[in-house]
N, C-alpha and C positions, 0 to 999 in steps of 0.2 A: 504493500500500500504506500509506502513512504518510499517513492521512487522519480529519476529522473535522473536525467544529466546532460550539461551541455555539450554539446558539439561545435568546436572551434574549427572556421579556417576547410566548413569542409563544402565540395561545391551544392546548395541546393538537390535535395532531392523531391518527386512529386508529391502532395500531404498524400497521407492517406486516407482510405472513405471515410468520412465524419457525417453520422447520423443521430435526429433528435429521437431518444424513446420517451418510453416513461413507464413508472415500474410503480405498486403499489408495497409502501414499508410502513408497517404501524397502525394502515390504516388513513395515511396521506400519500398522495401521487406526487412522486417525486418525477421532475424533469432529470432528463440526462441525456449526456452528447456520448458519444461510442462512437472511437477511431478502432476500425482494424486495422491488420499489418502493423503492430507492436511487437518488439518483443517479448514482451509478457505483461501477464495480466496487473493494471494497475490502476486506482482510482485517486484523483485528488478533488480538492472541492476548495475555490475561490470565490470572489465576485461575482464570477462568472458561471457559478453554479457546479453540481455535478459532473467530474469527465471521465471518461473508463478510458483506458487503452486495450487494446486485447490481440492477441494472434490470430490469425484467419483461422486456424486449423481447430480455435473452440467455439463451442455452440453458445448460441444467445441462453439459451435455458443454465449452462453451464456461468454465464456472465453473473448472469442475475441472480442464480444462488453464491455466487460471490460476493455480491452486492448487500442481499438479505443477510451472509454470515454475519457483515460488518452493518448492519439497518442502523444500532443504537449510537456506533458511532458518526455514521452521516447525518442524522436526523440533531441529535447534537450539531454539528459544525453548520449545518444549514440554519438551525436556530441563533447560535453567534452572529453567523453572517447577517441573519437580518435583524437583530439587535446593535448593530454595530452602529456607530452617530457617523463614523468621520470616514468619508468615503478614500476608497483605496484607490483607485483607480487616477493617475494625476493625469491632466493634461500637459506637455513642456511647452510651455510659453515663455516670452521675456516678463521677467517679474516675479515665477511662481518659485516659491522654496523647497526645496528638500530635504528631508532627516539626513544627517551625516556626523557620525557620531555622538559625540556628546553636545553638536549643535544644527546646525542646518545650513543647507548653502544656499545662496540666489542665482536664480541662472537669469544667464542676459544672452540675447538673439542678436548678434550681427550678420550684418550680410559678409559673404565670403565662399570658400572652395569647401566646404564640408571639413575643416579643425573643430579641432575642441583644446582647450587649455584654461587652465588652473589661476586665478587669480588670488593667493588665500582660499579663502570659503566662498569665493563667486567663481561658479563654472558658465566660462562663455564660450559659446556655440558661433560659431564662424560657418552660416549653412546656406547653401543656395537656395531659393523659392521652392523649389519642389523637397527640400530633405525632409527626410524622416528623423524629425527633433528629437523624439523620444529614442531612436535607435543613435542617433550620436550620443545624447548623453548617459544612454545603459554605459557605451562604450569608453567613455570619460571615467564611469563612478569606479566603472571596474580596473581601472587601469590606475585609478585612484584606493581601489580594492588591494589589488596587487602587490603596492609602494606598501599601505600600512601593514597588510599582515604579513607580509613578508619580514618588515623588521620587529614583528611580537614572534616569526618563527622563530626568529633567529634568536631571540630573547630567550623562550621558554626551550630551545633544545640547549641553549648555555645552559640554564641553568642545572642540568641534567649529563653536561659534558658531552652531548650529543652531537654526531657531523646533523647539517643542516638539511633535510632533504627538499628535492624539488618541489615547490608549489606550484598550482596549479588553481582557476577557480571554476568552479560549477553554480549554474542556474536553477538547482532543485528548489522545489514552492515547499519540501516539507522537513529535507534534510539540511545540515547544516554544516557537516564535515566527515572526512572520509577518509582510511590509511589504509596504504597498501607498503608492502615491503619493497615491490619492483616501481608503484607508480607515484610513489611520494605521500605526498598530502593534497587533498581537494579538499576548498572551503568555497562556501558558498557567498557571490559577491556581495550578496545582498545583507551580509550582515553588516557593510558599512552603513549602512542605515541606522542600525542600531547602537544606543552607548558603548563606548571602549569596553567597558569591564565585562559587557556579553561577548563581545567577542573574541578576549583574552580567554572566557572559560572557554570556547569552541576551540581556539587553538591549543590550549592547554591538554585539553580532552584528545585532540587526536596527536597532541605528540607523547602522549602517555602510550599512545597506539603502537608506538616506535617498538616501548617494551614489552608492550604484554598485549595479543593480538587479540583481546576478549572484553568483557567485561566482568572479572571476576574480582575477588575482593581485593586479590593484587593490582589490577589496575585501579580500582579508586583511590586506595593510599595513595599511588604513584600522583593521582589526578589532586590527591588531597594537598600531597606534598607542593604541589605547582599552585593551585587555586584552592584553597582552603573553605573559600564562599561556596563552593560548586554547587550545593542542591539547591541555595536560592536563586544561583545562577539557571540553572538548569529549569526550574518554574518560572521563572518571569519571562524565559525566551518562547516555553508554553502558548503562554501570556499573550505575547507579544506577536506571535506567527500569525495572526487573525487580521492584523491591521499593519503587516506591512505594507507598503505602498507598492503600486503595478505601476510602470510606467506604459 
């Protein structure tokens, strides 16, 4: 269920079939979109409502007891979703602000060849008439992603006496960070949006990954040792996943 990942740098391929259902959970008709041609079977829930992905080779009847396994928890997220006040969805215009660590930035619109560049905490978008503003500045925050947690890796594998491994960032809506032995560390860019101290526990948590490739009670010490706050960190990023901002 808690799945995704970006794909960098690779050419366009065609979407795959995306259809509206609707499925009856609890007793309420839930809308839902269903991409086939996924690799596996996965559900997230936004803004934008319920989405399945799923492999051609399983059946709808198969989808949907999927879906039912999981009812108490969609029916949950879909009830957040629309108790929510502060709408996620931003437009990029000149003017409008966004969360960026422990403050926010302002973006400003000039005309220009499609740059992006860093003024302090004002990101200015250098875009032609026709760009896609919001795809410049994902491309900005992340590359501003990059720069910070790169030097909190470099931080928390000192501290540990650890060589530093490759970072990398991923655009998962539900994961937050990810350790492999051969592929580094993937962190999710979106957690520059969020205060410094969330994101110090995400990176803390996966270079704890470095030593101990589980969750067992050995790796929390290890996590304890690094980030002492972790479980209150770990509930407010909870918290907090409902109302990240979409650009």
């Amino acid at each position: 269920m808690f799945l995704e990942q970006l794909k960098l740098f690779r050419l366009p391929s065609p979407p795959p079939e995306e259809r509206t259902r609707h499925l009856l959970i609890g007793g309420r008709i839930v809308d839902y979109r269903l991409k086939s041609g996924a690799k596996r079977l996965s559900m997230t829930i936004d803004e934008r409502g319920l989405r399945i992905g799923a492999p051609k080779r399983i059946s709808l009847s198969e989808i949907e007891a999927f879906v039912q396994s999981h009812g108490g928890w969609v029916l949950k997220k879909l009830g957040e979703l629309a108790h929510a006040t502060q709408p996620r969805h931003l437009t990029i215009k000149d003017g409008v602000r966004l969360p960026l660590l422990d403050g926010d930035a302002e973006v400003r619109v000039l005309p220009g060849a499609n740059r992006v560049r860093w003024i302090a905490n004002v990101l200015v978008l250098e875009a032609r008439p026709e760009a896609d503003l919001a795809q410049l500045a994902t491309r900005a925050l992340q590359k501003r992603a990059l720069t910070h947690f790169g030097g909190r890796l470099v931080h928390y594998t000192g501290r540990l006496e650890l060589e530093t491994p490759k970072l990398a960032l991923s655009s998962a809506h539900t994961r937050w960070g990810s350790c492999s032995k051969h592929g580094g560390i993937r962190l999710n860019w979106r957690l520059i949006h969020l205060p410094t101290h969330l994101g110090d526990y995400v990176v803390a948590h996966e270079v704890a990954h470095i030593l101990e490739m589980n969750h067992s009670a050995r790796f929390w010490t290890v996590v304890s040792s690094l980030y002492p706050e972790w479980k209150a960190a770990r509930a407010e990023l909870k918290q907090r996943a409902t109302s990240m901002p979409i650009l």
